[in-house]
KEFILO-976530 format. One record per atom (N, C-alpha, C, O): residue in one letter; atom name; x, y, z. Coordinates in steps of 0.001 Angstrom, whole numbers, m for minus. Each point is the difference from the previous one (the first is absolute). Example, Ala and Ser with C-alpha at 12.3 -4.5 7.8 and 13.67 -1.06 7.14 Angstrom:
kolkol|selo|u|v|w
A|N|13190|m5690|7800
A|CA|m890|1190|0
A|C|900|1200|0
A|O|1036|m19|665
S|N|m1386|1069|m1385
S|CA|820|1190|60
S|C|m770|1090|730
S|O|509|1108|169
***
This chain:
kolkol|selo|u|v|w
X|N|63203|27906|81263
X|CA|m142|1203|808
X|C|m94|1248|m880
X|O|m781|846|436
X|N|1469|m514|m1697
X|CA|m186|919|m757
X|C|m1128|221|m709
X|O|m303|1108|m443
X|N|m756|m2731|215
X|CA|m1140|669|m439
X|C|m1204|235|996
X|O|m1092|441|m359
X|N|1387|m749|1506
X|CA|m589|920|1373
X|C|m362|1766|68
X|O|m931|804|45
X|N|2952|m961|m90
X|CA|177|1669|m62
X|C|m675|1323|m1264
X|O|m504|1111|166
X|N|870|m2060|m1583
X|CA|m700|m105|m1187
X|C|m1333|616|480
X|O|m326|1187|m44
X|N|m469|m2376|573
X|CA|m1356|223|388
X|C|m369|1168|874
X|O|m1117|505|m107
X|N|2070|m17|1031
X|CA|m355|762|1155
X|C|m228|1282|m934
X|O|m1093|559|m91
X|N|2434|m88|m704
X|CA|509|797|m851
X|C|m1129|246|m818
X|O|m257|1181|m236
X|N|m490|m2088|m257
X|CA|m1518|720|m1030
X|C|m932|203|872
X|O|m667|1035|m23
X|N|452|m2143|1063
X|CA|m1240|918|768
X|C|284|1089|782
X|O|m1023|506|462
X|N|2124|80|m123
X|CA|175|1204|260
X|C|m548|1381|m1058
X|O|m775|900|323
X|N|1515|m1116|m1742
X|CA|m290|158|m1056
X|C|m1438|135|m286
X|O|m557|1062|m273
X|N|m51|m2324|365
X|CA|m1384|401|m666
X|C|m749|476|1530
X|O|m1222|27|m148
X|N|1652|350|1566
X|CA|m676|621|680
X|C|398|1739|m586
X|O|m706|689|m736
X|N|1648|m430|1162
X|CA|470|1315|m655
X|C|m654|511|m1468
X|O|m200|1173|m314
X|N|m19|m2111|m323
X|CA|m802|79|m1317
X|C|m1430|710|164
X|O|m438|1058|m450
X|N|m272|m2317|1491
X|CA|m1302|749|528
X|C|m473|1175|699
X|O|m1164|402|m3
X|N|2265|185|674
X|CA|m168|1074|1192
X|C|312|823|m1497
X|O|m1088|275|m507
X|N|1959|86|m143
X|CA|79|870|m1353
X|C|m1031|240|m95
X|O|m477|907|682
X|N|m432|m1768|m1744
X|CA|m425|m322|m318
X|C|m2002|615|650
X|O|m1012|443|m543
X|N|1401|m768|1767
X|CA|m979|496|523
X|C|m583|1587|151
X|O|m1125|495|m57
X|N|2821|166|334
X|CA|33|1193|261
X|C|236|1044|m729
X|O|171|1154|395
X|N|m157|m1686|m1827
X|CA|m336|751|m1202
X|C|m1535|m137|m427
X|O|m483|916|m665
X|N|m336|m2054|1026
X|CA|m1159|7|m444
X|C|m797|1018|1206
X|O|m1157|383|m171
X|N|1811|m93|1161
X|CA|m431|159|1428
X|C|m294|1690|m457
X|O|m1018|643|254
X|N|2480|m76|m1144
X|CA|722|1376|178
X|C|m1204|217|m1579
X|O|m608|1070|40
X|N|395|m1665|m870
X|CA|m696|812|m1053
X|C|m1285|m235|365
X|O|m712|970|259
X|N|148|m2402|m167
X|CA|m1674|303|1060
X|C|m54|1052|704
X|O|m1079|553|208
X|N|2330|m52|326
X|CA|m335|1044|887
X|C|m566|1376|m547
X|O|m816|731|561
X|N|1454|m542|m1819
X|CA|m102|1105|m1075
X|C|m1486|262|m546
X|O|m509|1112|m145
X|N|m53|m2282|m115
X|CA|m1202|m148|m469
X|C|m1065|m125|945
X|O|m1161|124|m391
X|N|1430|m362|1623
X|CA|m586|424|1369
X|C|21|1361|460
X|O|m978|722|195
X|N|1592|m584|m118
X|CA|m137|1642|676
X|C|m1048|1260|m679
X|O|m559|808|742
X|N|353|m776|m2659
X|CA|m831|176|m24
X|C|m1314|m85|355
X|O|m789|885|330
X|N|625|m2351|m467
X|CA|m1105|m640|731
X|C|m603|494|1438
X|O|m1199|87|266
X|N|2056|150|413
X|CA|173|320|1687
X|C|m627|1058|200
X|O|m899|210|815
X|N|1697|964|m2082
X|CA|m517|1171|243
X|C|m1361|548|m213
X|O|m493|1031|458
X|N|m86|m2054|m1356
X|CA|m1222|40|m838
X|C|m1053|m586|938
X|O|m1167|385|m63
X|N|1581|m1338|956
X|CA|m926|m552|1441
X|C|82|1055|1262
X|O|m855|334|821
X|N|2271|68|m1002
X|CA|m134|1320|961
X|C|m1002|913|m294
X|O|m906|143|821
X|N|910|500|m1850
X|CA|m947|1153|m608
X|C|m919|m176|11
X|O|m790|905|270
X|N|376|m2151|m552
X|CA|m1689|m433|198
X|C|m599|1|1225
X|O|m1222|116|93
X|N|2029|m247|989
X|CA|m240|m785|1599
X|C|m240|1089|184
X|O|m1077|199|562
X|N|2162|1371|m1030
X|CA|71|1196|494
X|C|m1352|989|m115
X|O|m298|847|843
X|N|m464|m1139|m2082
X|CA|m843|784|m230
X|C|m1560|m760|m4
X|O|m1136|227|m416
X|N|1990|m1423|1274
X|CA|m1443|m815|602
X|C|m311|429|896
X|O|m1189|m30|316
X|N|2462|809|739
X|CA|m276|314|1358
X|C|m453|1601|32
X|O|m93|657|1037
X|N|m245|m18|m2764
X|CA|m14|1277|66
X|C|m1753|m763|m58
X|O|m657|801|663
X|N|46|m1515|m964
X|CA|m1695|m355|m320
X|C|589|m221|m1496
X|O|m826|738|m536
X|N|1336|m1027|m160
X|CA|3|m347|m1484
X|C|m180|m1625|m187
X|O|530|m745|824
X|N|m1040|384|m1563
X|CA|m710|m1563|m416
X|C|1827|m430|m784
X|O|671|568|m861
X|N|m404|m2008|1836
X|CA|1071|m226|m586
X|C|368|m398|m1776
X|O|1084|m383|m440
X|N|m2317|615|m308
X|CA|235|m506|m1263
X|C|291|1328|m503
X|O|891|312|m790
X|N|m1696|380|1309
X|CA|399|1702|m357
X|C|1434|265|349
X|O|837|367|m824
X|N|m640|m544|1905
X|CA|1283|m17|676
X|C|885|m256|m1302
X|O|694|914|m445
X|N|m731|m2318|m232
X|CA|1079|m336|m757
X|C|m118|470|m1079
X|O|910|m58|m827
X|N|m2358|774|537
X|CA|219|517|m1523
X|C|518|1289|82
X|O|199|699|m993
X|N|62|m302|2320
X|CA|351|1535|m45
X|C|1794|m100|279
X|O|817|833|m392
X|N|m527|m2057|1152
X|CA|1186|47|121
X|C|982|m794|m1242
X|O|1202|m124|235
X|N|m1506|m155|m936
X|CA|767|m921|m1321
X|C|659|1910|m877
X|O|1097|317|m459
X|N|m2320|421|589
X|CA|760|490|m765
X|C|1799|996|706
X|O|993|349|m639
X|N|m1352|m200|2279
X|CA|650|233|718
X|C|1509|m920|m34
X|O|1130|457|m175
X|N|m1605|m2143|443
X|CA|1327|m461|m60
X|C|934|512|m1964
X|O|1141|210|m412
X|N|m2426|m241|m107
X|CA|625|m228|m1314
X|C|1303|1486|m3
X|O|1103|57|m542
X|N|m1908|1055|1455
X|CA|783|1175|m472
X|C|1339|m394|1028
X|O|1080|366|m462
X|N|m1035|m947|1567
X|CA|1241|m200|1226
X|C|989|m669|m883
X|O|1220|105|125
X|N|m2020|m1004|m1286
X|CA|958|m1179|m769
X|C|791|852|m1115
X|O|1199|m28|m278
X|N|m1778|452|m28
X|CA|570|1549|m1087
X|C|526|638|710
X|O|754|601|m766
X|N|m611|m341|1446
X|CA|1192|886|1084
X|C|1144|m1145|88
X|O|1112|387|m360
X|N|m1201|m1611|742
X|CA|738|m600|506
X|C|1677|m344|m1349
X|O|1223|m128|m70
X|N|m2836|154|m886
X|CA|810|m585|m1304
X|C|649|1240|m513
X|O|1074|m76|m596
X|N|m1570|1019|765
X|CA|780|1477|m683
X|C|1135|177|722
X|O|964|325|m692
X|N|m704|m461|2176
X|CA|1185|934|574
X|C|1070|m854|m562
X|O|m269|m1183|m213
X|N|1635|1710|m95
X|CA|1166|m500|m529
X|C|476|m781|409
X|O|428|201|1137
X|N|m195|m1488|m1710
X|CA|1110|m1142|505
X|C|m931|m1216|1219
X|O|236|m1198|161
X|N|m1132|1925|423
X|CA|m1154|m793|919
X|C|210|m1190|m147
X|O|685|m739|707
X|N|m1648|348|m2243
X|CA|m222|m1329|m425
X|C|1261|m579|m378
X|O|39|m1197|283
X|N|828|1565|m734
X|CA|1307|m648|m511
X|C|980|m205|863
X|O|1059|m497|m384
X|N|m1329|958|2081
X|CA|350|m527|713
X|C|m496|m987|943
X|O|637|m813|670
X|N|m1768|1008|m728
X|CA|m720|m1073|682
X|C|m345|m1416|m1213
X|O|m741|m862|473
X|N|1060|699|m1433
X|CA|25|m1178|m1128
X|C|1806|39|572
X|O|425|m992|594
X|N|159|1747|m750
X|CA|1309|m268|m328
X|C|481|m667|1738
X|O|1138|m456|118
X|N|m2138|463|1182
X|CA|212|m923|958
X|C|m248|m758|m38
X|O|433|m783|845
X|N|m1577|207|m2098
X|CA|m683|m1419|315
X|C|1088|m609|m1130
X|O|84|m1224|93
X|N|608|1699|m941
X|CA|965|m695|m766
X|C|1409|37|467
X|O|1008|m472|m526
X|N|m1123|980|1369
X|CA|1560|m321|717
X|C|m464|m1238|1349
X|O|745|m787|583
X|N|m2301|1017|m399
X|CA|303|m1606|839
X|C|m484|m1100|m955
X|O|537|m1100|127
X|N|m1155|1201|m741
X|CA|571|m1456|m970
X|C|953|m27|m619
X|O|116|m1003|m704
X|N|847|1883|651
X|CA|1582|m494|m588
X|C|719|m486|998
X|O|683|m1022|m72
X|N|m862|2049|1474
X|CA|545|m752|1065
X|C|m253|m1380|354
X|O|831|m842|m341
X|N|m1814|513|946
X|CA|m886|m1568|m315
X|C|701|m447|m1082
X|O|1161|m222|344
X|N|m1335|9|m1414
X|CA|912|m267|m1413
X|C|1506|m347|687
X|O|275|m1198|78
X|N|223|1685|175
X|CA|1380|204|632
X|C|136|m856|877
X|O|880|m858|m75
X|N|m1668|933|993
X|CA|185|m782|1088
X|C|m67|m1426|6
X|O|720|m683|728
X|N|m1764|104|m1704
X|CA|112|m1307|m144
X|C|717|m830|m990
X|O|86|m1225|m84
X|N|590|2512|m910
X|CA|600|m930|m1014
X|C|1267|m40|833
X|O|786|m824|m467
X|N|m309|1469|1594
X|CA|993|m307|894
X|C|263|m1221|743
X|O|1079|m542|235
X|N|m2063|263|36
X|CA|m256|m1520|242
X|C|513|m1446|m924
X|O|539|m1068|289
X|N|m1006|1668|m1437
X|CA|1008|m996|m1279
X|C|1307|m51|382
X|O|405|m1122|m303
X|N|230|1586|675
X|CA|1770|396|149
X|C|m233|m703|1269
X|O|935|m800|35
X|N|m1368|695|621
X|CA|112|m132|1357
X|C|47|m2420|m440
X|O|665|m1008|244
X|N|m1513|1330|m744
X|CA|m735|m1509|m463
X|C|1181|m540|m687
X|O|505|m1052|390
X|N|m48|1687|m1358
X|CA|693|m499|m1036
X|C|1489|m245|933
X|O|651|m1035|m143
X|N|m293|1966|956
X|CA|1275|207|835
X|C|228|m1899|1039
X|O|970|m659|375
X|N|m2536|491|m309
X|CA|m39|m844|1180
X|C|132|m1820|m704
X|O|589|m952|511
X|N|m1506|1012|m2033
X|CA|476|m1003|m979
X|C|1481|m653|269
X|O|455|m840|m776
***
């Protein structure tokens, strides 16, 4: 019966592993998206002014580039938004090596 529980105890573990796991790849894709977003926005935007969407993007790259320079200049911004995506993989981190104790308790 203990290597049942054993068993229950890691696949809990390696589910909790995956949802982490997911939602850190979820939270920095997101980072590297949103430029993107804005750069399909801008294009769509000055498609609907009559602008040719390739024009569109050559006029808006340099636009996101300046929003991204804003973003990166104001104080603490970026070092808090890195410093959320590293507090949930420490959390995650945390959470499943908790599971060891839990495993080892049940041995």
């Amino acid at each position: 019966m203990k290597k049942v529980n054993v068993a229950l105890v890691r696949l809990v573990q390696f589910v909790v592993f995956i949802i982490f796991t997911f939602v850190v790849i979820v939270y920095f894709g997101a980072m590297v998206l949103i430029p993107l977003d804005a750069l399909v926005m801008i294009s769509k935007l000055l498609g609907v002014m009559g602008i040719n969407t390739f024009v569109g993007v050559i006029i808006g790259l340099p636009i996101v580039g300046y929003l991204g320079k804003m973003v990166y200049e104001t104080p603490g911004l970026v070092a808090m938004i890195m410093g959320t995506g590293m507090d949930l993989m420490k959390t995650g981190k945390d959470k499943v090596e908790a599971f060891n104790e839990i495993a080892e308790s049940i041995k």
